[in-house]
C-alpha positions in Angstrom: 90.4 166.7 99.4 90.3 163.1 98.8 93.7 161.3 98.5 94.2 157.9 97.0 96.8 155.4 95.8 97.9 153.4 92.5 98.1 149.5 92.8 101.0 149.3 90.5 101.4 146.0 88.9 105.0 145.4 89.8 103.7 145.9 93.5 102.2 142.6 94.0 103.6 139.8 90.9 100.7 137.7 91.5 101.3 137.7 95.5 97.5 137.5 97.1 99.6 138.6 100.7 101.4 141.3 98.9 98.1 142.7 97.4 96.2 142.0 100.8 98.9 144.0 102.3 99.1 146.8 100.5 95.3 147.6 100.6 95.4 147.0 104.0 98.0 149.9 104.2 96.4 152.0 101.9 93.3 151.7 104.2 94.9 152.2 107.4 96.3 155.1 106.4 93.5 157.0 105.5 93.7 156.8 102.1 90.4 157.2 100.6 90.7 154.8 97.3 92.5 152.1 95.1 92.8 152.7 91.6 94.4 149.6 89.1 95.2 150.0 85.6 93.7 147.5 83.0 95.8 145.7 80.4 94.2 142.7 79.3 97.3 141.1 77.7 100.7 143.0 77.5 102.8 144.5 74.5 104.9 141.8 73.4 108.5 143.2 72.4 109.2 140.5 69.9 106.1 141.6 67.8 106.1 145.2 68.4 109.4 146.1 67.5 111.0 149.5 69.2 108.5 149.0 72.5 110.1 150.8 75.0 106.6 150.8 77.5 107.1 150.5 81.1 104.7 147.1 81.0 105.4 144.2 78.4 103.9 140.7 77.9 105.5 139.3 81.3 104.1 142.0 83.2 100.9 140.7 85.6 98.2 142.9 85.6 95.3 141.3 87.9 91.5 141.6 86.3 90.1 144.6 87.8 86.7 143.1 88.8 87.7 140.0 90.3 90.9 142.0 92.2 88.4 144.1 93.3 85.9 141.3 94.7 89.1 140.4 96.5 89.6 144.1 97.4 86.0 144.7 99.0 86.2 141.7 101.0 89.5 143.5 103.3 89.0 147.0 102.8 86.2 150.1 102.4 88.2 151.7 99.9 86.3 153.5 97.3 87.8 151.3 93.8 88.8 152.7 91.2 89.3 151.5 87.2 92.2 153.2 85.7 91.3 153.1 82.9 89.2 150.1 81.6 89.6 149.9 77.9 86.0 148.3 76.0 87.0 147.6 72.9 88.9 144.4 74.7 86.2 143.3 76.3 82.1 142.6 76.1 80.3 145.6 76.9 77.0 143.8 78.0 79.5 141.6 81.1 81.4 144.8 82.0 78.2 146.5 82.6 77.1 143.8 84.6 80.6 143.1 86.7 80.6 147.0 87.5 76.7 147.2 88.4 77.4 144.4 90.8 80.5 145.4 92.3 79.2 148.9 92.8 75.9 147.3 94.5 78.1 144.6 96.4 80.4 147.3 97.8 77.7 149.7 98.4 78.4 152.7 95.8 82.1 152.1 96.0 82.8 151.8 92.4 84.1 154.6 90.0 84.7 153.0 86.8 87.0 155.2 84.1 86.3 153.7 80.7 88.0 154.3 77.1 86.3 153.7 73.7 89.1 153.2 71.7 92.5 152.4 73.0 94.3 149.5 70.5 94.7 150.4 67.0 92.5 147.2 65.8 89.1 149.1 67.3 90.0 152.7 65.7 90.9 151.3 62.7 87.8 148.9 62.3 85.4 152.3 63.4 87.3 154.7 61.6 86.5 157.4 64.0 85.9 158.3 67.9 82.2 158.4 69.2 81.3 159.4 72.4 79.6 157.4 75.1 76.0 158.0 77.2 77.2 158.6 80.6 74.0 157.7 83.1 73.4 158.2 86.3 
């Protein structure tokens, strides 16, 4: 069984030592990947009245792809997107960040993806679709 560990985050607030520090750890004691979560901007409380979230607007969350060019340059950690949500961002660049992060790092990219995640892309498609996984 592999094990790995969440990069939370509250764990780092925008420290490049405290990120370098906790991969380092995770590595070092055998943990076997990284995975981040992906929030391209946070709720904001004032607008969405009643959020009660753990994250909100002031909460730093750090780009996945460029934390985890940061990531492969101090550690052989298998990374991990938890979960990356589409809608937020241009399909053709993701596609291209994650083919050359799992090329840089040599296959050590798994990439968890949602098709739908704010209310914006559900409501605009009206309905769920599935996605083409390829190998």
């Amino acid at each position: 069984m592999l094990v790995g560990v969440v990069f939370s985050p509250d764990r780092a607030r925008g420290d490049p030592g405290a990120v370098r520090a906790f991969a380092t750890a995770a590595s070092e004691l055998g943990y076997a990947h990284i995975a981040v979560f992906d929030h391209v901007v946070g709720a904001d409380p004032a607008v969405h009245r009643g959020w009660s979230g753990p994250y909100d607007v002031h909460t730093t969350f750090h780009e996945p792809f460029v934390l985890f060019g940061y990531l492969a340059a101090l550690t052989s950690l298998e990374l991990v997107t938890s979960i990356l949500i589409l809608p937020q961002r241009q399909t053709v660049l993701v596609a291209k960040q994650a083919a050359e992060i799992d090329l840089l790092t040599q296959g050590k990219l798994r990439l968890g993806v949602a098709s739908v995640g704010t209310r914006s892309s559900t409501r605009r498609s009206g309905r769920i679709s599935p996605i083409a996984v390829h190998d």
